[in-house]
Every structure is written in C-alpha cells, then in structure tokens.
C-alpha positions in Angstrom: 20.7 -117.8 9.8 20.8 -120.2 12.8 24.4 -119.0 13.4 23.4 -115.2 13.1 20.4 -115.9 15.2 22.5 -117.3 17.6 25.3 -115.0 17.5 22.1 -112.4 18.1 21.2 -114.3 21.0 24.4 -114.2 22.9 24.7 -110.8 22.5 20.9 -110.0 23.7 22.4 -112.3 26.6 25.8 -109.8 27.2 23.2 -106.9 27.1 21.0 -108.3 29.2 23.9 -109.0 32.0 25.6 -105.9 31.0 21.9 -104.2 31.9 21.0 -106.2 35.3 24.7 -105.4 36.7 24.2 -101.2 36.0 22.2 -100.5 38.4 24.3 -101.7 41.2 27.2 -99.7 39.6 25.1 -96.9 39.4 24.0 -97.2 43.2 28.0 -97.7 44.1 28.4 -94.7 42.1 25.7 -92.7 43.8 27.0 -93.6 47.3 30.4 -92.8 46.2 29.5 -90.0 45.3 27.6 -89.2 48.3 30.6 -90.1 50.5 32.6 -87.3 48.3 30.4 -85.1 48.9 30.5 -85.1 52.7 34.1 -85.1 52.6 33.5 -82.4 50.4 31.6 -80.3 52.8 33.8 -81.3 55.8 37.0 -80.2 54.0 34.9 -76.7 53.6 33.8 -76.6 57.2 37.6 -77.1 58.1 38.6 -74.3 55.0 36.1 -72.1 56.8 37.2 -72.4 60.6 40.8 -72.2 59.0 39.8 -68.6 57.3 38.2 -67.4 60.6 41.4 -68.4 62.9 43.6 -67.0 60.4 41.4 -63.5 60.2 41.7 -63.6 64.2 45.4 -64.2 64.0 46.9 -60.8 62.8 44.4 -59.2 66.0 45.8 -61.4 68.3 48.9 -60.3 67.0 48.6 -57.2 67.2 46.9 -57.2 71.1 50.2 -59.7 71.9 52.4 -56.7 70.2 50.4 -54.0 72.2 51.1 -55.8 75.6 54.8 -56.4 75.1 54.6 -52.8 74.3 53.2 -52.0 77.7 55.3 -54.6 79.3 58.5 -52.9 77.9 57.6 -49.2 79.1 56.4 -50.3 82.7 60.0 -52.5 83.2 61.5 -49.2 81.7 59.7 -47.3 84.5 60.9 -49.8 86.9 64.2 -49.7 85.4 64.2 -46.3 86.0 62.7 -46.5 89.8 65.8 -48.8 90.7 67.9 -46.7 89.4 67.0 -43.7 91.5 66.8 -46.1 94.3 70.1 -47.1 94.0 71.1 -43.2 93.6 69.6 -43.1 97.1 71.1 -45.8 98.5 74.6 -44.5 97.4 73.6 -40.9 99.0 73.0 -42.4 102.4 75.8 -43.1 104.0 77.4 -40.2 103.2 74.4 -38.3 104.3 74.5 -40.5 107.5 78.6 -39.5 107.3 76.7 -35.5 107.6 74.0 -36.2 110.1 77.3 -38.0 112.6 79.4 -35.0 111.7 77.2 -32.7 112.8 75.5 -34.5 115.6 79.3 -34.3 116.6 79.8 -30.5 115.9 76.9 -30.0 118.2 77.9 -32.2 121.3 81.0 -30.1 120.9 79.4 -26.9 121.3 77.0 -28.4 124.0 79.5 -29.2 125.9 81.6 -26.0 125.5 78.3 -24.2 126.6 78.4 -26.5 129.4 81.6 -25.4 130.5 80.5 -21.9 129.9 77.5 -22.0 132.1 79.9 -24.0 134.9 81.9 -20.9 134.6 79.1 -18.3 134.8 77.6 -20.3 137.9 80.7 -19.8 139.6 81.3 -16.3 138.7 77.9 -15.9 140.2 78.8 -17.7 143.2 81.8 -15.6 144.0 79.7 -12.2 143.2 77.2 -13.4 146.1 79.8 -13.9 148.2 81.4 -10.9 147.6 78.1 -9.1 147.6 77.0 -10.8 151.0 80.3 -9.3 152.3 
C-alpha cells in the first residue's frame, strides 16, 4: 500500500505540473492564435484591394484601348493631310512652270502691242504732217 500510495503520489505530482504549465500553453496558444488572426485579416485586406484593382483593370483597359483607337484615326487623318500636302507640293512647280509660261506669253504680246502702238504713233505723226500740209 505504501508503494501504491506512493506511485499515487507521483502521479498527483505529474498532474499537478502537467496542470500549473496549461495555462501558459493555453495563453501562447491564445496569442498565437491572435497573431493568425491578424495575419488573417491583413491577407483579406490585401485579397480585397487585389479584387478592386483587378475589377478596375479590364476599364482601364478598355479606356487605354479606346485612346489608341483615337490615336490611330487622328495619325490616319494626319497621314492623310501629308499626303495631300505632298500632292501639292509636287503640283507647284509645275504650276509655277504655268504661271512663268504665261507671264512669258504675256510680255510677248505686251511688247508686240508696244510695237504696235510705236507704229500707230507714227502713222499718226505722218497723217499730221500730211494734214498740216
């Protein structure tokens, strides 16, 4: 009985450490616990802000797709601009060729009407003459 009573004993002693340490494992547990939690709620907060960028990506998206749109029809137009500038720019000098041609054409005929009129003048001059006679 002794024995048993003192077998008994040790035990009641195990129990009684296992007993006195729970609490501070239960405390580690709780703050564990606690610390998962936050990192629980920040991993959410990141899930959320993740879920909010990713339903503003396909808008952006779409506005980036909508400008390069515009972008592509106004360098069309300007494509288009140069090109008819360059149209122009071919045109000129054979319009300038034209405008010499005929600026020639009529310094011709000016001068020819020159002569003419020099001619009339002294036809004139001779009829006086011949008149004053």
């Amino acid at each position: 009985l002794n024995l048993r009573n003192h077998r008994l004993h040790l035990d009641n002693h195990q129990l009684n450490l296992r007993n006195h340490q729970f609490p501070q494992a239960s405390h580690r547990l709780h703050q564990k616990n606690h610390q998962l939690n936050l990192r629980n709620h920040r991993l959410h907060l990141d899930n959320h802000q993740l879920n909010l960028r990713n339903h503003q990506l396909p808008q952006a998206s779409h506005r980036l797709h909508q400008n390069n749109h515009q972008l592509n029809l106004r360098n069309h137009r300007l494509h288009l601009d140069n090109h008819q500038l360059n149209l122009r720019n071919h045109q000129l000098p054979q319009a300038s060729h034209r405008l010499h041609q005929n600026n020639h054409q009529l310094n011709l005929r000016n001068h020819r009407l020159h002569l003419d009129n020099h001619q009339l003048n002294l036809r004139n001059h001779q009829l006086l003459q011949v008149s004053h006679r």
